[in-house]
PyMOL CGO cylinders between C-alpha atoms (Angstrom):
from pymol import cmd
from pymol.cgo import CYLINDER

trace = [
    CYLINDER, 48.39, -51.34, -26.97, 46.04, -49.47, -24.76, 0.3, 1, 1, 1, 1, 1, 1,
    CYLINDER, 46.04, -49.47, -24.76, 43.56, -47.81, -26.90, 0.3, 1, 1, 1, 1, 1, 1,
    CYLINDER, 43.56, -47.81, -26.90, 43.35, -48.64, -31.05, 0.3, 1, 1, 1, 1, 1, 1,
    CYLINDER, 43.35, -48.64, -31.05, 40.97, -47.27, -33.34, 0.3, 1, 1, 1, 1, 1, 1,
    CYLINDER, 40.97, -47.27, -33.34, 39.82, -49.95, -35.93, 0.3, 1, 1, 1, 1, 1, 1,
    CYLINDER, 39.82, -49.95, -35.93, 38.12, -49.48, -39.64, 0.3, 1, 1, 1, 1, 1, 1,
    CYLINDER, 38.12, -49.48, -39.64, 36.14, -52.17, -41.76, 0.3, 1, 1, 1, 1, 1, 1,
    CYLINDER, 36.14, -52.17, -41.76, 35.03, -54.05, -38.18, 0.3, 1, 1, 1, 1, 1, 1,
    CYLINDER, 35.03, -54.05, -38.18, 30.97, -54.34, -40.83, 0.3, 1, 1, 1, 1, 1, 1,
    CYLINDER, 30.97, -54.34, -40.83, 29.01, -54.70, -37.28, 0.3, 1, 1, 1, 1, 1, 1,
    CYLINDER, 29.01, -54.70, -37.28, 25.67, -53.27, -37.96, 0.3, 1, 1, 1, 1, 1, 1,
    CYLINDER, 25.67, -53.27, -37.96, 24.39, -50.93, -35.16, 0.3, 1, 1, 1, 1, 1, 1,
    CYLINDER, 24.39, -50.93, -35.16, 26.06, -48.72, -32.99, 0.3, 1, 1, 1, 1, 1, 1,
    CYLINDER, 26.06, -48.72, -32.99, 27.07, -49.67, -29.12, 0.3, 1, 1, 1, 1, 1, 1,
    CYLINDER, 27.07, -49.67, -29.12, 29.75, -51.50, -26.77, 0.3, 1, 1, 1, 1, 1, 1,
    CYLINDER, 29.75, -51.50, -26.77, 30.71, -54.66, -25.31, 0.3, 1, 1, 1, 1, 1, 1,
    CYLINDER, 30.71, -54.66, -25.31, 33.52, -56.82, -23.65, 0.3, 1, 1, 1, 1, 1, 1,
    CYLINDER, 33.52, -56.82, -23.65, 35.76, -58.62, -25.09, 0.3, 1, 1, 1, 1, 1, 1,
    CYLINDER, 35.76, -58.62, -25.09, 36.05, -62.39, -23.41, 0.3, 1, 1, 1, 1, 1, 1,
    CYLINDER, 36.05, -62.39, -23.41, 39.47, -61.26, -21.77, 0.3, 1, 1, 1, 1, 1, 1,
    CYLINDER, 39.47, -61.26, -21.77, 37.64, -58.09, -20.37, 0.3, 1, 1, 1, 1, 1, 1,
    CYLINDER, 37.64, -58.09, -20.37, 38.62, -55.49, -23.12, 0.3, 1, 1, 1, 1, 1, 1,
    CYLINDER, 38.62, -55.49, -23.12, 35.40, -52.70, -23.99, 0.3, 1, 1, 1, 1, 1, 1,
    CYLINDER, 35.40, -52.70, -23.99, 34.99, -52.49, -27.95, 0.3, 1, 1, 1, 1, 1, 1,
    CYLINDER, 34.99, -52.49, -27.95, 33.00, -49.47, -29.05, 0.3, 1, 1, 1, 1, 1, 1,
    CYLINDER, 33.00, -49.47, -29.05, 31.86, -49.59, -32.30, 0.3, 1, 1, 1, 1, 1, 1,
    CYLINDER, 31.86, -49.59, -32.30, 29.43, -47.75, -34.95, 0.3, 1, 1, 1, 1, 1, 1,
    CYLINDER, 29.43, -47.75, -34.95, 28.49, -49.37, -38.28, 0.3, 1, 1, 1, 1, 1, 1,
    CYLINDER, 28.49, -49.37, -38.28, 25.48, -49.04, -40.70, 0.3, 1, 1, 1, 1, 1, 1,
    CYLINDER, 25.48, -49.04, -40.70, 21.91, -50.57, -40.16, 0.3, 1, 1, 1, 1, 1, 1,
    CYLINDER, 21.91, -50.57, -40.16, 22.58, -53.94, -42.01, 0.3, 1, 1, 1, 1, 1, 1,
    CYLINDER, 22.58, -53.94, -42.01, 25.92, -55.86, -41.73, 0.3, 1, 1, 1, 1, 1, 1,
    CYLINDER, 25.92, -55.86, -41.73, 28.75, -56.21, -44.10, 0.3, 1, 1, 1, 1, 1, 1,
    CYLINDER, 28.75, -56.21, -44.10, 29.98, -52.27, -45.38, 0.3, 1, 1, 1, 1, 1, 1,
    CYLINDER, 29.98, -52.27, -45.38, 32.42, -50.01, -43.61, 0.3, 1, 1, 1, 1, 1, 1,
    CYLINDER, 32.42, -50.01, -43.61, 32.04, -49.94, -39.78, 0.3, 1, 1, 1, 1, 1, 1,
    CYLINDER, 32.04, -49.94, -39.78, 34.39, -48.06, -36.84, 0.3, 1, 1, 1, 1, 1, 1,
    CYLINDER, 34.39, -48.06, -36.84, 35.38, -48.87, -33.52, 0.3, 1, 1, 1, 1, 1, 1,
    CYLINDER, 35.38, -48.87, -33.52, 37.74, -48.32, -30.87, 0.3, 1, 1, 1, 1, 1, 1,
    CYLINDER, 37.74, -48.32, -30.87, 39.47, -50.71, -28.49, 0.3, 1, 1, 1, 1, 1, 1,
    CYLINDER, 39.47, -50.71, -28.49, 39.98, -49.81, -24.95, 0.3, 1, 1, 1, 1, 1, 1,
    CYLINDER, 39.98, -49.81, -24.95, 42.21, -52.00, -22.61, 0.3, 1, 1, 1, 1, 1, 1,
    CYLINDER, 42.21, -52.00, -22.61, 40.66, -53.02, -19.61, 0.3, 1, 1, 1, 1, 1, 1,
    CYLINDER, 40.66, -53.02, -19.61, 42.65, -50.95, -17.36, 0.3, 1, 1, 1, 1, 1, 1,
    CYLINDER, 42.65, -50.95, -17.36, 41.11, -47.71, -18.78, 0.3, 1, 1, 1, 1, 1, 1,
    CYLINDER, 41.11, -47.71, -18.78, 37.55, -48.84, -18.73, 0.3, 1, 1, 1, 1, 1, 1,
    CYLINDER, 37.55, -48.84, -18.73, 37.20, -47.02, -15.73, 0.3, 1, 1, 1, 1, 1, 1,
    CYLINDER, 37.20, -47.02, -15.73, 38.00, -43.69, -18.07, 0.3, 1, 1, 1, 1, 1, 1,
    CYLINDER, 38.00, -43.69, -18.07, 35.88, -43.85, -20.23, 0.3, 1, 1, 1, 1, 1, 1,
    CYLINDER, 35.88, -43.85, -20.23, 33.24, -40.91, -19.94, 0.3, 1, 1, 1, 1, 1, 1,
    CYLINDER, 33.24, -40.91, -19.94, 31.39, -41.90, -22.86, 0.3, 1, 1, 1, 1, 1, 1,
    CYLINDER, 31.39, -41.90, -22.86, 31.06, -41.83, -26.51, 0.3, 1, 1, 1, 1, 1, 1,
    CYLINDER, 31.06, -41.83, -26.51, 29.24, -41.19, -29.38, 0.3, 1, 1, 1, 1, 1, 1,
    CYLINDER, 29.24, -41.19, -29.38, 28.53, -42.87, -32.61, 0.3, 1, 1, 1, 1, 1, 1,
    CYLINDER, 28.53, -42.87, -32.61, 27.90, -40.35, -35.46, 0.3, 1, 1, 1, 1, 1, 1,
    CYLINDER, 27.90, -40.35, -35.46, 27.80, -42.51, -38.48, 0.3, 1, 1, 1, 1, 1, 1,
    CYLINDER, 27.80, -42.51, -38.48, 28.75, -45.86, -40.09, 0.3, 1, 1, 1, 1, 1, 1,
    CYLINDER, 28.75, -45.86, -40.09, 32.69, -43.88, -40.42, 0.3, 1, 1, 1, 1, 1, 1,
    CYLINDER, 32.69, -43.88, -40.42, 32.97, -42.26, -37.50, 0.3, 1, 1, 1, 1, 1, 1,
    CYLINDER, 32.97, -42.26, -37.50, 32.84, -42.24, -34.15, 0.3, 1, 1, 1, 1, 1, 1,
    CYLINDER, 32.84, -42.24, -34.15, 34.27, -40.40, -31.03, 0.3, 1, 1, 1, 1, 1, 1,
    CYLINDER, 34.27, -40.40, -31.03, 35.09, -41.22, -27.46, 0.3, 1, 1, 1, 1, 1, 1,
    CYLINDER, 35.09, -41.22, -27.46, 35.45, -39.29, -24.37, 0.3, 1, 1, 1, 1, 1, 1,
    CYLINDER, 35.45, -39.29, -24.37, 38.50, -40.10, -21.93, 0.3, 1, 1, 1, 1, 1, 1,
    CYLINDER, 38.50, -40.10, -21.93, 39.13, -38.82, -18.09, 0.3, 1, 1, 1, 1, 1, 1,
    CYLINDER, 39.13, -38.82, -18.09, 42.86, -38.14, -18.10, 0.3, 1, 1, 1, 1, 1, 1,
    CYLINDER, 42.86, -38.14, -18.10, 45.49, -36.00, -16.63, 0.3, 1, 1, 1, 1, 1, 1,
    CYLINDER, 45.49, -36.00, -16.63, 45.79, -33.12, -16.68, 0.3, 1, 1, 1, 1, 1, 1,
    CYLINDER, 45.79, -33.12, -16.68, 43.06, -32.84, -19.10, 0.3, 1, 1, 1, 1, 1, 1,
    CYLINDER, 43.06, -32.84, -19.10, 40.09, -35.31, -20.97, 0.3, 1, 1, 1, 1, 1, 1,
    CYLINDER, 40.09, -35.31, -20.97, 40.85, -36.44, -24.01, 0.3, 1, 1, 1, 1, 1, 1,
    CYLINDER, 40.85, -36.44, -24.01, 38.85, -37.05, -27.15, 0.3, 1, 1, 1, 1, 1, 1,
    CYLINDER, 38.85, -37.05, -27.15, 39.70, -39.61, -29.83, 0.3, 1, 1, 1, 1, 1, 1,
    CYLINDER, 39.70, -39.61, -29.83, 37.82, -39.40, -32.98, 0.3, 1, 1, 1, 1, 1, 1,
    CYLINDER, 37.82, -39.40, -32.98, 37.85, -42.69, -35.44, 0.3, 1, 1, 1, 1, 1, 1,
    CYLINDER, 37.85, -42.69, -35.44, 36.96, -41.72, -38.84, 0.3, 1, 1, 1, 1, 1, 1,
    CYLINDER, 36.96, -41.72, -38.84, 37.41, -44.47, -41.72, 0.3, 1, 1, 1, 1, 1, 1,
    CYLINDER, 37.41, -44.47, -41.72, 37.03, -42.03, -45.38, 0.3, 1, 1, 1, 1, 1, 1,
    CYLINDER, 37.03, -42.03, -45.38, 35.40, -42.89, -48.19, 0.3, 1, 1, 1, 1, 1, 1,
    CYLINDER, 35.40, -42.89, -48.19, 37.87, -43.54, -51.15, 0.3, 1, 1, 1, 1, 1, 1,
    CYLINDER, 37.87, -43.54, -51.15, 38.48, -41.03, -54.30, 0.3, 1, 1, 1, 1, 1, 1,
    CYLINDER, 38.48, -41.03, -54.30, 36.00, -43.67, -56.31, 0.3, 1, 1, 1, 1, 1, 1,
    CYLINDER, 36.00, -43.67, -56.31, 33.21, -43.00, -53.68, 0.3, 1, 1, 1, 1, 1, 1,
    CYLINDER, 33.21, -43.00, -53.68, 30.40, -40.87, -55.27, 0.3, 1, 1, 1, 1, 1, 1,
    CYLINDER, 30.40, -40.87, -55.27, 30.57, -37.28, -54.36, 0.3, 1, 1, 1, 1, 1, 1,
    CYLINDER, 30.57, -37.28, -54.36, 27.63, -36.76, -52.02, 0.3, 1, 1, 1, 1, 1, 1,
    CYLINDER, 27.63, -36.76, -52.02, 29.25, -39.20, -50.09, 0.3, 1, 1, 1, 1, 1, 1,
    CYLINDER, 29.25, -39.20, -50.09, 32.18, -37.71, -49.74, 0.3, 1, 1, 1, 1, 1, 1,
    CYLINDER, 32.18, -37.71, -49.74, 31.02, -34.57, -48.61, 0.3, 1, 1, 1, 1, 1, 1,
    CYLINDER, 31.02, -34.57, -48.61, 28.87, -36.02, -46.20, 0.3, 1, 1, 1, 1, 1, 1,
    CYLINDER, 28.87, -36.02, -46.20, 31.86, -37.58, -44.57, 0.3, 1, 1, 1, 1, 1, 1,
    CYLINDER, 31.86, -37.58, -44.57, 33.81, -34.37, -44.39, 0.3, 1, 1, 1, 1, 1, 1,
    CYLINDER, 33.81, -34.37, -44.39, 30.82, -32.47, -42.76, 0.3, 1, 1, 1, 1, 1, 1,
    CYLINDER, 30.82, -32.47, -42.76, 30.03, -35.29, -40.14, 0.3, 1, 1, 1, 1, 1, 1,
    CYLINDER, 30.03, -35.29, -40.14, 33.82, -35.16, -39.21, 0.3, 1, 1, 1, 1, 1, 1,
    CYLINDER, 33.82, -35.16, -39.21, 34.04, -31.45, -39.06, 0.3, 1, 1, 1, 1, 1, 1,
    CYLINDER, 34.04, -31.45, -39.06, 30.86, -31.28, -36.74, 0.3, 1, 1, 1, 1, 1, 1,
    CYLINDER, 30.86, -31.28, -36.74, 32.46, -34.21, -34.84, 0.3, 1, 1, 1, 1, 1, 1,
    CYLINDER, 32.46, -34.21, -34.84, 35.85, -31.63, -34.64, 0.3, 1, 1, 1, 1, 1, 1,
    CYLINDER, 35.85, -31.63, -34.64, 34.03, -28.74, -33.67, 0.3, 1, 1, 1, 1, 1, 1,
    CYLINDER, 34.03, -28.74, -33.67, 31.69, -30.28, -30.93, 0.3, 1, 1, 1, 1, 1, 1,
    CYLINDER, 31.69, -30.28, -30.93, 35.14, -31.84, -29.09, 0.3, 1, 1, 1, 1, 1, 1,
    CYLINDER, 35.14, -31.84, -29.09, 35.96, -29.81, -26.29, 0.3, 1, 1, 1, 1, 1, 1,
    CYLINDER, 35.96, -29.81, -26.29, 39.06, -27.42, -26.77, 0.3, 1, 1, 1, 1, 1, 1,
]
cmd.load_cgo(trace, "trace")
């Protein structure tokens, strides 16, 4: 495995770090530990690829690749369920669609 998105990781804050065997782990998750959480992680021989990323909420979060031909962009998005309340819900589509539509074509 050379990339993996992950769901549930409930780290609170948003950043990066290694992994003892070298591996980066980016992750987003809410202010206080325990709920939800995203991540993604990268192997160790693409850490030199990653351009950066961007944590946009507690569900999602995207990252920024140099590859050939072209860059890629992985988005990690973790949904609420159907027994989340609404507002929620919508919230989570609209952060992903801005998330969609900011990702270069």
């Amino acid at each position: 495995v050379d990339l993996c998105g992950l769901c549930e990781v409930r780290w609170s804050g948003q950043g990066h770090f290694l992994t003892l065997e070298g591996h980066t782990i980016i992750y987003s998750g809410r202010d206080v530990q325990g709920m939800s959480g995203v991540a993604i992680w990268v192997h160790k021989k693409f850490a030199g690829s990653v351009l950066g990323y961007e944590p946009i909420s507690d569900r999602i979060i995207s990252l920024r690749l140099n590859a050939r031909p072209r860059n890629v962009t992985l988005i990690q998005a973790y949904g609420p369920t159907t027994t989340a309340k609404e507002a929620d819900i919508e919230s989570f589509y609209e952060d992903l669609s801005r998330a969609v539509k900011k990702t270069p074509k």
